[in-house]
N, C-alpha and C positions, 0 to 999 in steps of 0.2 A: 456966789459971784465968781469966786475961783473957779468951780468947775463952769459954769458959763462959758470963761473966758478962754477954756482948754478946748471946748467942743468947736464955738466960733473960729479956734487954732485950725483944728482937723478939717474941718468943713473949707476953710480957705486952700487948705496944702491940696485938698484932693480935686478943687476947682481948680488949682493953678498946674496940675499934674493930665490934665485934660482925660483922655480916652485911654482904658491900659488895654494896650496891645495883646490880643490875644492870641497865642502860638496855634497853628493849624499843622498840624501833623501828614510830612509828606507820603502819601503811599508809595508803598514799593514798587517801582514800575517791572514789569515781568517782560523779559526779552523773548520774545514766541520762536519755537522752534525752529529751526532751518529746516525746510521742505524740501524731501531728495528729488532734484528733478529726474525724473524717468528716463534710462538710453534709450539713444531710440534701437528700434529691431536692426538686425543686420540683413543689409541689403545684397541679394545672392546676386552672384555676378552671372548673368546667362550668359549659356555658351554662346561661342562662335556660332554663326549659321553657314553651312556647308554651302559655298560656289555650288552652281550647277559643274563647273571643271571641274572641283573637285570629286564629285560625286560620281561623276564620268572618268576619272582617272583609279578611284578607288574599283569601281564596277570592271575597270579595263585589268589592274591587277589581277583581281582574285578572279577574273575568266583566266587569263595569262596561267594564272598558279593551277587555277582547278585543271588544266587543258596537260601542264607541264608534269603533274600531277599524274597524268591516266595515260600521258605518255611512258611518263620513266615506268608505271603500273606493266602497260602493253608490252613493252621491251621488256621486262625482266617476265614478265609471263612467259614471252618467243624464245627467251634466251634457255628458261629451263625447260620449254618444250623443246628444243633443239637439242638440250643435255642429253635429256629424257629420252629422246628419238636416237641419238649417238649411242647412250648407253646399251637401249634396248638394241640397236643394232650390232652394236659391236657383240654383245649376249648372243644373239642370234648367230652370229657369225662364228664367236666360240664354241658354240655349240654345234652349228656345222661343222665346224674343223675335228671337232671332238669325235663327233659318229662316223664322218670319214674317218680318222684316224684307225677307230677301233673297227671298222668294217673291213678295213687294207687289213688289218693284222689276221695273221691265220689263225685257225680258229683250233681250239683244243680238240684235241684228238680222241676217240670216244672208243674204248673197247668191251665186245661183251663175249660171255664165254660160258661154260658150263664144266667146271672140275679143273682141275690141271691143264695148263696152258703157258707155253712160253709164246714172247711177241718179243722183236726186234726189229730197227729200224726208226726207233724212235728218233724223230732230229729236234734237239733243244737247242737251245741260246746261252752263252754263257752266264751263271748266278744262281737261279732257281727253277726248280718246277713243282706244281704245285699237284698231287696225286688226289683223287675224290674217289672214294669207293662206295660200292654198294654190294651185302650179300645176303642172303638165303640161305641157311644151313644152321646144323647142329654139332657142325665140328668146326676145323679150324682155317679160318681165310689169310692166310699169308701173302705179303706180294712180296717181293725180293727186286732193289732194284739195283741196275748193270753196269757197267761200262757196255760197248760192242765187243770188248775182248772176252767178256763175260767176270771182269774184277767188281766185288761187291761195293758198291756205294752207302746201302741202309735198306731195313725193313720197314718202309714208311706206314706200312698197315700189317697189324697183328692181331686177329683177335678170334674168340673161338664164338661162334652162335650168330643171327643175326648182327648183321653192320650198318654202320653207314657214317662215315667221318672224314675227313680232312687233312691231309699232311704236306709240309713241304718237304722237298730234297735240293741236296746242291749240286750243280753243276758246274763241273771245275772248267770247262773249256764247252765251244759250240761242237756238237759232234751229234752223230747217234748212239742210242744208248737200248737198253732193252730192258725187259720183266719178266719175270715168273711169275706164276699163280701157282698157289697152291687151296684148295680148298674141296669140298665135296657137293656142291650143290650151284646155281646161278647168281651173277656177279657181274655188275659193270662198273669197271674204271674208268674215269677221263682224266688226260693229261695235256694240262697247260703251261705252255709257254712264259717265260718269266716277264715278256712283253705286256699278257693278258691279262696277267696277278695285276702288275702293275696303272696298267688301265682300267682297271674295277676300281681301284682309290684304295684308303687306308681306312677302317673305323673307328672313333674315338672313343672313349671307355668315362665310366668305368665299364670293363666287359665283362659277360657272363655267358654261358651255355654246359653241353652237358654230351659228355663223348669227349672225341679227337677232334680237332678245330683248328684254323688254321687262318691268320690274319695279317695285314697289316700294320703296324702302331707306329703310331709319333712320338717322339720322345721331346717334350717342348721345350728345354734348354741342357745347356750342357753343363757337367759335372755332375753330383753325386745324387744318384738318383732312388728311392725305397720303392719299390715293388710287394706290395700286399696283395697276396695269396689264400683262397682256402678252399677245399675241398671235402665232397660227401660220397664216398664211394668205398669199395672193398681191395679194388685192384691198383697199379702205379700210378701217379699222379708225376707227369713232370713236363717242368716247362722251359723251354729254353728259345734263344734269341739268334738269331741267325743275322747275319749282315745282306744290307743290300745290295752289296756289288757283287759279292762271288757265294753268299749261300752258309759260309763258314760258320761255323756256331762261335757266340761272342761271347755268352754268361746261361749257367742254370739257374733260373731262378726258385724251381722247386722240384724235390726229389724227393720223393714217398709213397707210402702203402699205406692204403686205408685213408681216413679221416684227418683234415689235415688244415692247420691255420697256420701261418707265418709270414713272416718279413723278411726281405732278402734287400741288401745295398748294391748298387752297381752304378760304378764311374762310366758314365756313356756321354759320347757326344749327341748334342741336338739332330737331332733326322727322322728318317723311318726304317724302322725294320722288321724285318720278318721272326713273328710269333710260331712257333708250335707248341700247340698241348696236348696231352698224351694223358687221358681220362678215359672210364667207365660210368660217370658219374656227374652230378651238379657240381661246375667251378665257379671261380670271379676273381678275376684280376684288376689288381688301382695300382697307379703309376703316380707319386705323391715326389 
């Protein structure tokens, strides 16, 4: 009866408790991605459209420049053709003056002879004169040259056998002068004027040849100057320097027999002047 009376308990509590609530479990709600909206493309800014004026102003320039262009071109073309034309002219014209020059000037003097022979009357210019020989024999060609008093100045050519060389002599004052020959067979000298030397020019070096010779040289600045020499022969070897105003000897630069190499110093001023060399043989001379 007791339990009866427990059950009819339960059975009332759970009627008077009505419906039991049953929890429903929330889902998780899910926040959806944030979607990147796309940039848009960049929009290119077109260019400017060229005015017809402007297109006519651009067109009128570059004629203008092309035009201003092939002028300053034409002028400077006229300008060094007119150089050009000055230059060659003025060329032209030096060179007239030049052949006139040396055509006015008297001409060397030519003598020919066979053996022994004196000649006088020679008329030079004050400074130099320059002797060219030529001989034929088997003995010895001497020239002996003079005052007109008959006082010795030098024996610009000496040699025994076959000749043919080069010498200068000085001439202390304008006057006439004379020569001897001495030799045994045919022989022609000429002698020139120191006018002619000097209108023939000077040659620049280094120099070489083989005999007696006889030149002009520049000497290209002034002060102390080495003169390198050598020579290949049996007989004298010498060289010396003569000035250009009066002929005077200024320095030897080489003095020897036989075979020969050396260097000689010499204080000179810038100019030109007159070379003799006195060989049998291959020379060469350098101015350093």
């Amino acid at each position: 009866m007791k339990k009866l009376t427990i059950l009819i308990l339960f059975v009332l509590m759970l009627a008077g408790c009505g419906d039991v609530a049953t929890s429903t479990a929330i889902p998780p709600t899910q926040t959806p991605a944030a979607t990147a909206t796309p940039a848009p493309p960049p929009t290119a800014t077109p260019l400017p459209t060229a005015t017809p004026d402007i297109i006519a102003t651009v067109s009128a320039i570059s004629t203008a420049t092309a035009v201003a262009q092939a002028t300053a071109t034409s002028n400077a073309l006229a300008t060094a053709t007119a150089q050009t034309q000055a230059t060659a002219t003025a060329a032209a014209q030096a060179t007239i003056n030049y052949q006139a020059t040396i055509a006015a000037l008297p001409k060397p003097k030519t003598f020919t002879g066979n053996g022994n022979k004196v000649i006088t009357g020679i008329t030079l210019s004050k400074g130099i004169a320059r002797i060219t020989g030529n001989y034929k024999g088997s003995s010895n060609f001497i020239v002996k040259f003079m005052t007109s008093s008959g006082d010795l100045i030098a024996y610009p050519l000496n040699a025994i056998g076959n000749y043919s060389g080069v010498q200068y002599v000085a001439v202390e004052a304008t006057s006439d002068y004379a020569m001897e020959i001495q030799s045994s067979g045919a022989w022609t000298i000429e002698v020139a004027d120191i006018a002619n030397v000097k209108a023939e020019g000077y040659l620049t070096g280094p120099y070489k040849g083989s005999g007696d010779f006889a030149f002009i040289m520049e000497v290209p600045k002034s002060g102390l100057s080495i003169f390198k020499s050598s020579y290949n022969g049996k007989s004298n070897f010498i060289i010396t320097i003569m000035s250009a105003s009066d002929g005077s000897m200024m320095a030897l630069l080489a003095n020897a027999i036989g075979v020969y190499q050396g260097e000689k110093s010499q204080k000179i001023d810038k100019g030109y002047y007159f070379v003799n060399i006195k060989a049998q043989g291959d020379w060469t001379l350098e101015i350093s």
